[in-house]
C-alpha positions in Angstrom: -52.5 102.5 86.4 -50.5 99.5 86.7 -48.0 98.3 88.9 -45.4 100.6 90.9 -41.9 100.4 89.3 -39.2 98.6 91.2 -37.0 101.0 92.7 -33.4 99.5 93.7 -33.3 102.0 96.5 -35.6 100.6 99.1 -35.1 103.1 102.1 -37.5 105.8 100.8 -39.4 105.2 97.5 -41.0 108.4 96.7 -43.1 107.8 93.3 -43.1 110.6 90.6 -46.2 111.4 88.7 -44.4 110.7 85.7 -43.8 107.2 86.9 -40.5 107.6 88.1 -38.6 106.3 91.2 -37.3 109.1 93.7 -35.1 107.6 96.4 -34.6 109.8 99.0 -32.2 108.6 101.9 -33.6 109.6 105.1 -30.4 112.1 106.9 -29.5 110.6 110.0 -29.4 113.4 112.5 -25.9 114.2 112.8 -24.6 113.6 115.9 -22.3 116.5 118.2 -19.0 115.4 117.5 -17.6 113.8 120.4 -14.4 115.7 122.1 -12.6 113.2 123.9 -11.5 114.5 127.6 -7.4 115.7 127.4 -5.3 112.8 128.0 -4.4 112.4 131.7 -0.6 111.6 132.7 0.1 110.5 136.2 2.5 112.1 137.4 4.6 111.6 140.9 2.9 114.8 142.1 -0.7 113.4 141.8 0.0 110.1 143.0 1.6 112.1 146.1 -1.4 114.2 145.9 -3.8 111.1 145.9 -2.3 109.0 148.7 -2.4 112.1 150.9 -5.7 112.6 150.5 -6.1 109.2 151.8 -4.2 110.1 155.0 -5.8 113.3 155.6 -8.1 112.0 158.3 -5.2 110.4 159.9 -3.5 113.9 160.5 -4.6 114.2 163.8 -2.9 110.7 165.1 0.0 111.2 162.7 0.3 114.4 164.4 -0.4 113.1 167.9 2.5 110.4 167.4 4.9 112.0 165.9 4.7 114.6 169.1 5.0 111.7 171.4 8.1 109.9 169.9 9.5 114.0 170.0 9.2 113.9 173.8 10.2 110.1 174.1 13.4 111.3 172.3 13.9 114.2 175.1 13.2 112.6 178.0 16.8 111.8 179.4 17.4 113.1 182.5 19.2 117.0 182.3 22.6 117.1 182.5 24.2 116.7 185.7 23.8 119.2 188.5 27.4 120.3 189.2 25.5 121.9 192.5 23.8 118.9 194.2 23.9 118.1 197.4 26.5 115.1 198.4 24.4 112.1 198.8 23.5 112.1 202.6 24.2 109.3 204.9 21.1 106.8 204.2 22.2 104.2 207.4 19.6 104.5 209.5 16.7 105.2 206.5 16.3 101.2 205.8 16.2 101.3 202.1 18.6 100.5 199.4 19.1 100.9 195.6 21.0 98.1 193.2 22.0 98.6 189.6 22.6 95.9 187.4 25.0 95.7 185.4 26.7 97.4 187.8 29.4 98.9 186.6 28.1 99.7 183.4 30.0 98.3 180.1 30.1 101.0 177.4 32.5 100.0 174.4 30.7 102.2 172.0 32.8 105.3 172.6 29.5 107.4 173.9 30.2 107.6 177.7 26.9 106.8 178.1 24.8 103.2 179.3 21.9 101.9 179.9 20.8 99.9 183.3 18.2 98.3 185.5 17.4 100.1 189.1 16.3 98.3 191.8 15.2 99.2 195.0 13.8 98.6 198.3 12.2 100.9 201.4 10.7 99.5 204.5 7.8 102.4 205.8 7.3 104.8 203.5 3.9 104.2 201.6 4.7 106.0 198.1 8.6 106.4 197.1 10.4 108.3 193.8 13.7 107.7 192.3 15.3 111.0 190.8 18.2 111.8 189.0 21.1 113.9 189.8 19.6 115.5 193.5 16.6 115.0 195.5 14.5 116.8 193.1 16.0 116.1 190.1 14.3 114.4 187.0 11.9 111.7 187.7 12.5 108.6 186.9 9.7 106.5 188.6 7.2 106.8 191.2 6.2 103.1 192.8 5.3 101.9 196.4 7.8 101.2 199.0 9.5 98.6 196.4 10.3 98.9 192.5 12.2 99.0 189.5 12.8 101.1 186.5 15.1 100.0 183.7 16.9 103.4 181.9 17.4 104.3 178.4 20.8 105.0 177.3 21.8 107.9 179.0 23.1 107.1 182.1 27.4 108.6 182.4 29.6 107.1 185.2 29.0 109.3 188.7 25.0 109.7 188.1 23.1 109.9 191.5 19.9 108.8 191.6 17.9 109.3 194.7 15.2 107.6 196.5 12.8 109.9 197.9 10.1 109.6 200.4 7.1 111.5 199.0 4.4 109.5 201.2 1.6 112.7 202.8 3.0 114.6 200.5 6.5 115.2 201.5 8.5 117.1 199.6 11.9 116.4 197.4 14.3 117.3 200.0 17.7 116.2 201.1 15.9 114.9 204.6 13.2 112.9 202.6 16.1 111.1 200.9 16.0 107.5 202.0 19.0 106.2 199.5 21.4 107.1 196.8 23.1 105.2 194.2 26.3 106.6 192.1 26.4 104.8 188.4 29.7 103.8 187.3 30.6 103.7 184.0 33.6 101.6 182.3 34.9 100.8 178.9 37.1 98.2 180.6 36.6 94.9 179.0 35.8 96.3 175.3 37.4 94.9 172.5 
């Protein structure tokens, strides 16, 4: 025998007995077509969707602050109590109550102000200033001395009332140790 023909196929040479050059390409395996995944759009609704899942273990303080600004919002006094007693003669009680401003500018139209209580009480241990009768709304709880600055909802004729709540004592007209009346004015507005 002599010498192997030369085959220009060089992958696979299979030799013939007659001599003769088989090429045989080896088959690749054919591979599962790949499917490519759908195309994905973001919308506004999953972006939404994402960024609240993000939030979700917030829910609880979201929930907890939007409650509190809720009662923030509702904690003016009630309207005025057409019934209350007339402020009782506080001359021999030794305290006193100052506003300032005192009266009260309102040049928005609302009838309604915002001001800074002041007050003072010699012998009583623990003191509370309500709104509109002795045991009106409360508006602050100090010691014998204090302060409490209002939101804006404070209309001209508002009481407020300093009560005497040391042992216990309770919000009656005989436990009131001084009353201020608000005044309201739109004098001065341009």
């Amino acid at each position: 025998m002599g010498t192997a023909p030369v085959c220009p196929n060089k992958q696979l040479i299979i030799h013939s007995p007659n001599g003769l050059c088989l090429s045989q390409v080896p088959q690749r395996k054919k591979k599962p077509e790949r499917q490519n995944p759908p195309m994905l759009i973001a919308t506004s609704d999953d972006k939404w969707l994402s960024s609240l899942k993000r939030i979700v273990p917030f829910a609880p303080l979201v929930i907890l602050t939007m409650s509190l600004l809720a009662m923030a919002a509702c904690s003016g006094p009630s309207p005025s109590n057409t019934s209350a007693p007339a402020p009782p003669s506080t001359g021999a009680k030794n305290a006193t109550i100052t506003a300032d401003p005192n009266p009260i500018q309102v040049c928005d139209g609302s009838g309604t102000g915002v001001t800074k209580l002041t007050w003072t009480s010699v012998g009583p241990a623990v003191v509370e200033m309500h709104v509109n009768s002795p045991n009106g709304d409360l508006l602050a709880r100090t010691g014998a001395n204090g302060t409490a600055t209002t939101t804006k909802w404070v209309t001209n004729g508002m009481i407020f009332y300093l009560q005497d709540v040391s042992g216990g004592k309770s919000l009656t007209p005989e436990n009131t140790l001084a009353t201020f009346t608000a005044k309201v004015t739109s004098a001065g507005c341009p």
